[in-house]
C-alpha positions as CSV (number, residue, x, y, z in Angstrom):
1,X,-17.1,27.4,-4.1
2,X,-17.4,24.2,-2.4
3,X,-18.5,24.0,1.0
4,X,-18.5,21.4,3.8
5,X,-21.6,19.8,4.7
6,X,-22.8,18.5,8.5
7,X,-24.0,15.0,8.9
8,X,-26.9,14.9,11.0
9,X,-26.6,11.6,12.9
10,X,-30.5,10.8,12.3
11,X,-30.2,10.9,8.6
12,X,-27.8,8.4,6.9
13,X,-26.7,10.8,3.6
14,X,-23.5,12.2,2.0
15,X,-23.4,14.7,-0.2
16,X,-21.7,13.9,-3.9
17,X,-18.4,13.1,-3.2
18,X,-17.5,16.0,-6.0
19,X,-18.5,18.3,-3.9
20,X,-15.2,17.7,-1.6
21,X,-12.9,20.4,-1.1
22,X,-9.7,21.0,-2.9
23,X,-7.9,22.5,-0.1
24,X,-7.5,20.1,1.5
25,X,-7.7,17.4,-1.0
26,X,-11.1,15.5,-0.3
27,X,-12.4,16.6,2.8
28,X,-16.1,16.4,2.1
29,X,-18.6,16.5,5.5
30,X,-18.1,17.2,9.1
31,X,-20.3,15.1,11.7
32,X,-22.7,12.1,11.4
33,X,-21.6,9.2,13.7
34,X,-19.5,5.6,12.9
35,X,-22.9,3.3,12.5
36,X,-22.1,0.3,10.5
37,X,-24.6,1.5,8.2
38,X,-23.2,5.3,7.7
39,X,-19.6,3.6,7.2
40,X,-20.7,1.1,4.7
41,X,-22.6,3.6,2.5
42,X,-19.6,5.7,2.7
43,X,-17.7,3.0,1.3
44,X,-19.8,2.3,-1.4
45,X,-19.7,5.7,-2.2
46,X,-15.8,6.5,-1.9
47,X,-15.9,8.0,1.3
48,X,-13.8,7.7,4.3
49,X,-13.6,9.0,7.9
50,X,-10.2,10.2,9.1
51,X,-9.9,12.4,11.2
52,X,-7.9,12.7,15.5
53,X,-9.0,13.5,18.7
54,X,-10.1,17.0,19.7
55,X,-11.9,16.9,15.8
56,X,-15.1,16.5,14.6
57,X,-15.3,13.6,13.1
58,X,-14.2,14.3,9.0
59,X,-15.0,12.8,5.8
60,X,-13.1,12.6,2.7
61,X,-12.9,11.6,-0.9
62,X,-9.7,13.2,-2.3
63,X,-9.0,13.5,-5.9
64,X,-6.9,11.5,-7.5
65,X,-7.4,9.0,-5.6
66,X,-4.4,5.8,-5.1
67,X,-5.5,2.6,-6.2
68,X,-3.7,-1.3,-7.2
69,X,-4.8,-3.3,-9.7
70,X,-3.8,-6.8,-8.1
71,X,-2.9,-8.1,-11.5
72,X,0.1,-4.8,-11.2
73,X,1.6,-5.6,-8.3
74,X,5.3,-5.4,-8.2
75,X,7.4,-7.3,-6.5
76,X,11.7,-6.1,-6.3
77,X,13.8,-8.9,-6.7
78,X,15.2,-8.1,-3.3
79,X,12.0,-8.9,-1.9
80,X,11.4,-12.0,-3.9
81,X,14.7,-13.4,-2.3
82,X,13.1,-12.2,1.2
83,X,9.9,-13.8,0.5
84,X,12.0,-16.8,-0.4
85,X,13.7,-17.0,3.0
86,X,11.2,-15.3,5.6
87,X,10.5,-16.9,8.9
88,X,7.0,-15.2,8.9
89,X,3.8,-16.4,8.5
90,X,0.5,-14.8,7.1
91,X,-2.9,-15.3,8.7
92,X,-6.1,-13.4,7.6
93,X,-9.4,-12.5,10.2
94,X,-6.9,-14.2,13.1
95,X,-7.2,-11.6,15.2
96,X,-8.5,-8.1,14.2
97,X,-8.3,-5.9,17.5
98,X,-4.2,-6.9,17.7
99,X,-4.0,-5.8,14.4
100,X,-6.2,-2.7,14.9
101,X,-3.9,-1.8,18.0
102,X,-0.7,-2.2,16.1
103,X,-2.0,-0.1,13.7
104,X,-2.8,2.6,16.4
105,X,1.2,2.7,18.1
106,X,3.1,5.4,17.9
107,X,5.5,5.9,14.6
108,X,9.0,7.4,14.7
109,X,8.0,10.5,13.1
110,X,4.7,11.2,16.0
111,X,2.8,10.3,18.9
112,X,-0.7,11.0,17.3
113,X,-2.9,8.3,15.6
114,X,-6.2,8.7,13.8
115,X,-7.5,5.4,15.3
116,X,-9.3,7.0,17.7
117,X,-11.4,4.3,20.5
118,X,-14.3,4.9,18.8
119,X,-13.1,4.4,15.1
120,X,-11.3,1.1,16.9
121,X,-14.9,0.4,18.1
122,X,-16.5,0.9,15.1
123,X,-14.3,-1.1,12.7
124,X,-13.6,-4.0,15.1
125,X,-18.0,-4.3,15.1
126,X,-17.5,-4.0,11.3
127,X,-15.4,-7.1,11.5
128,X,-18.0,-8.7,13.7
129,X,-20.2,-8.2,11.0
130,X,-17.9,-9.8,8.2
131,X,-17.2,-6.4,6.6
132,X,-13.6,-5.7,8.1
133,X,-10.9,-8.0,7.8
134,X,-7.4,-8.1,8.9
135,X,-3.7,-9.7,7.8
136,X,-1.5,-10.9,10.6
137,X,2.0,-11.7,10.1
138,X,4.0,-13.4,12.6
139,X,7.1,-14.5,13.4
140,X,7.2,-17.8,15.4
141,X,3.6,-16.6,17.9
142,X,4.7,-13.3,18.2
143,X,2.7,-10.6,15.9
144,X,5.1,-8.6,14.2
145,X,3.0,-6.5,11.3
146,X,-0.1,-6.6,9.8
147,X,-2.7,-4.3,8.0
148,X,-6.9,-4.0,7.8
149,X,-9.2,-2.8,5.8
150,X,-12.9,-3.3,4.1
151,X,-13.7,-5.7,1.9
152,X,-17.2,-4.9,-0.7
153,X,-18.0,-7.2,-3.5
154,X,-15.2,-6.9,-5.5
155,X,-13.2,-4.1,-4.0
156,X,-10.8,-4.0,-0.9
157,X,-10.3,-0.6,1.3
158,X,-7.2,-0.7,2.7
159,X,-6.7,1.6,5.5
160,X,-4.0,1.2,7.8
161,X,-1.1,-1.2,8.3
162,X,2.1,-1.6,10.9
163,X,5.2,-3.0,11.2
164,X,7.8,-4.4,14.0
165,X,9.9,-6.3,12.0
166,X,11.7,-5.2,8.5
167,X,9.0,-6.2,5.9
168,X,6.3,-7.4,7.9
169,X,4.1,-4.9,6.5
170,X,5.0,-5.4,3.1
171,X,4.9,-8.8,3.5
172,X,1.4,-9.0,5.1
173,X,0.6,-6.5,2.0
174,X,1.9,-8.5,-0.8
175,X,0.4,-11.9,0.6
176,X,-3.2,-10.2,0.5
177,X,-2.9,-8.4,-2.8
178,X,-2.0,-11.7,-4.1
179,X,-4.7,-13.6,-2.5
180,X,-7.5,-10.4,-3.4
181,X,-6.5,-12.0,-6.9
182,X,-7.0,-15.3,-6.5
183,X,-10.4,-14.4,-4.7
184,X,-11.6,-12.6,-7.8
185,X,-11.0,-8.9,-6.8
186,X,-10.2,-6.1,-9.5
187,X,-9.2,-3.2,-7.4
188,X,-7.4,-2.2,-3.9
189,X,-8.2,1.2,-3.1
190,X,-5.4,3.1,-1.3
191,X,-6.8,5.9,-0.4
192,X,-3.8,8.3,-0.3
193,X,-0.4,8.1,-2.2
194,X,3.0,7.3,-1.1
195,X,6.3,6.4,-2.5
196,X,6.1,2.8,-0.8
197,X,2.3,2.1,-2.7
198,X,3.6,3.4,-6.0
199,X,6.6,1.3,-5.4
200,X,4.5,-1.7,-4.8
201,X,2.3,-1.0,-8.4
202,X,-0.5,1.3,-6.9
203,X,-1.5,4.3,-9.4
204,X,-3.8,7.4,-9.5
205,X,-7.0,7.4,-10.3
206,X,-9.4,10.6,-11.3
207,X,-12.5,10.8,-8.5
208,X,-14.9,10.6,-11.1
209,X,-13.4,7.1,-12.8
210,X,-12.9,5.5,-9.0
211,X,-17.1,6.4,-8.7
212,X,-17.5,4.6,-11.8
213,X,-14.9,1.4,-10.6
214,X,-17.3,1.6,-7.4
215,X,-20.6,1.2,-8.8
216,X,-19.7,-1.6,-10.9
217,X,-17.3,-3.5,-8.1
218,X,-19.2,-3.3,-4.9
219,X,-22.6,-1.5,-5.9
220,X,-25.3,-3.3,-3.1
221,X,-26.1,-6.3,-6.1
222,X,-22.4,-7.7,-6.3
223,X,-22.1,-10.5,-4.0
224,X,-18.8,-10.5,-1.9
225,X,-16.0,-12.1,-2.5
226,X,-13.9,-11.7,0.3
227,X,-12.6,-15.4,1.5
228,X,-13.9,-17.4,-1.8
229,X,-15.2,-20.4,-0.3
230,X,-15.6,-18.3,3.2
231,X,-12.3,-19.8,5.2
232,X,-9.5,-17.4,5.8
233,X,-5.5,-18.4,4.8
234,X,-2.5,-19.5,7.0
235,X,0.6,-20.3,5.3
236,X,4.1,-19.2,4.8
237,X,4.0,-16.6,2.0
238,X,7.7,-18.4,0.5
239,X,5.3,-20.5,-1.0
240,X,2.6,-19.6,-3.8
241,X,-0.7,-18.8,-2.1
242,X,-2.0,-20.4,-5.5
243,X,-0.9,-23.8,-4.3
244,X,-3.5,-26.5,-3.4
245,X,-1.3,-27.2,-0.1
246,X,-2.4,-23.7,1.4
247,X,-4.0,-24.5,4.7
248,X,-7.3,-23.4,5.2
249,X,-9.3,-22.5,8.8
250,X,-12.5,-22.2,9.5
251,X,-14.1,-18.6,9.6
252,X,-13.7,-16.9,12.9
């Protein structure tokens, strides 16, 4: 029978990510710390820390496991005509903490959040470091949605997104995944399924075939891909992110 494994904090290891329990679904290790370097050789090995205050800090790998091909995404009708029409605009890497901290609110259905200060320490120094990145969507100056996540050679973790405005989210979501294609990604991992991602194109995926998608999309050779020629985007997502008149920044 599986058991849970403690991190020691002075030596950077997981144990196989098989080894996760059933009950719940993925949790795999208890403990360790948020280093930069623990959380990007979770990454790379399919691992993620989730866990709320008052815990020990939890590691999982859950099996099956939600994933988007970028080349899948779906897009209603209904929110083609949005996309057509909306006032927002779409920024990436603008400004990550905001986006962390709207991630981090309250929802209508409870007052906890797993962003804990330290995980919003930890991933706001991984976007220092050019390993984090994060979608802004606003409406006139105002932020109104956005998402973040962590981009590895070929592969883009997303882990947490928010929304003040109807469709900000999904229009902050549908804008990267489209972008992710253009950049040369193959895969969005998910982590955890829900109606909204299947809705969107996202499938399941076995443990053992995401382990195998890992090692050949963000193993430590593949060079990253995350902002193709290095500047982040800023246009109005009416408009085909594919089009030479999308204006390009420099890299924060």
């Amino acid at each position: 029978m599986p058991q849970l494994t403690w991190l020691d904090v002075d030596t950077l290891d997981f144990p196989p990510a098989e080894q996760a329990l059933d009950d719940p679904n993925g949790l795999l290790a208890l403990g360790g710390d948020l280093s930069p370097e623990r959380l990007e050789l979770a990454y790379r090995r399919g691992i993620f820390p989730w866990y709320q205050d008052g815990q020990p800090l939890l590691w999982w790998s859950p099996d099956p496991r939600t994933v988007l091909y970028p080349s899948d995404l779906h897009i209603s009708r209904s929110m083609r005509k949005f996309l057509r029409r909306t006032p927002f605009r779409v920024t990436f890497d603008q400004d990550f903490p905001a986006v962390m901290a709207g991630c981090a609110e309250p929802r209508d259905y409870t007052d906890a959040t797993w962003i804990t200060q330290d995980m919003f320490d930890a991933y706001c120094h991984l976007h220092e470091l050019g390993l984090a990145h994060s979608v802004e969507v606003w409406e006139d100056e105002l932020l109104v949605g956005g998402l973040y996540g962590v981009a590895l050679g070929k592969l883009f973790f997303g882990e947490s997104m928010f929304s003040r405005r109807d469709n900000a989210s999904k229009t902050g979501f549908i804008t990267l995944v489209e972008q992710l294609q253009h950049w040369g990604f193959e895969l969005i991992d998910c982590q955890m399924p829900t109606d909204h991602l299947f809705s969107l194109g996202a499938q399941s995926m076995s443990r053992a075939a995401f382990q195998t998608c890992l090692s050949r999309l963000c193993g430590p050779q593949v060079p990253s891909h995350w902002g193709g020629t290095g500047a982040p985007v800023d246009h109005a997502p009416g408009a085909s992110i594919l089009k030479p008149s999308v204006q390009r920044s420099s890299s924060p």
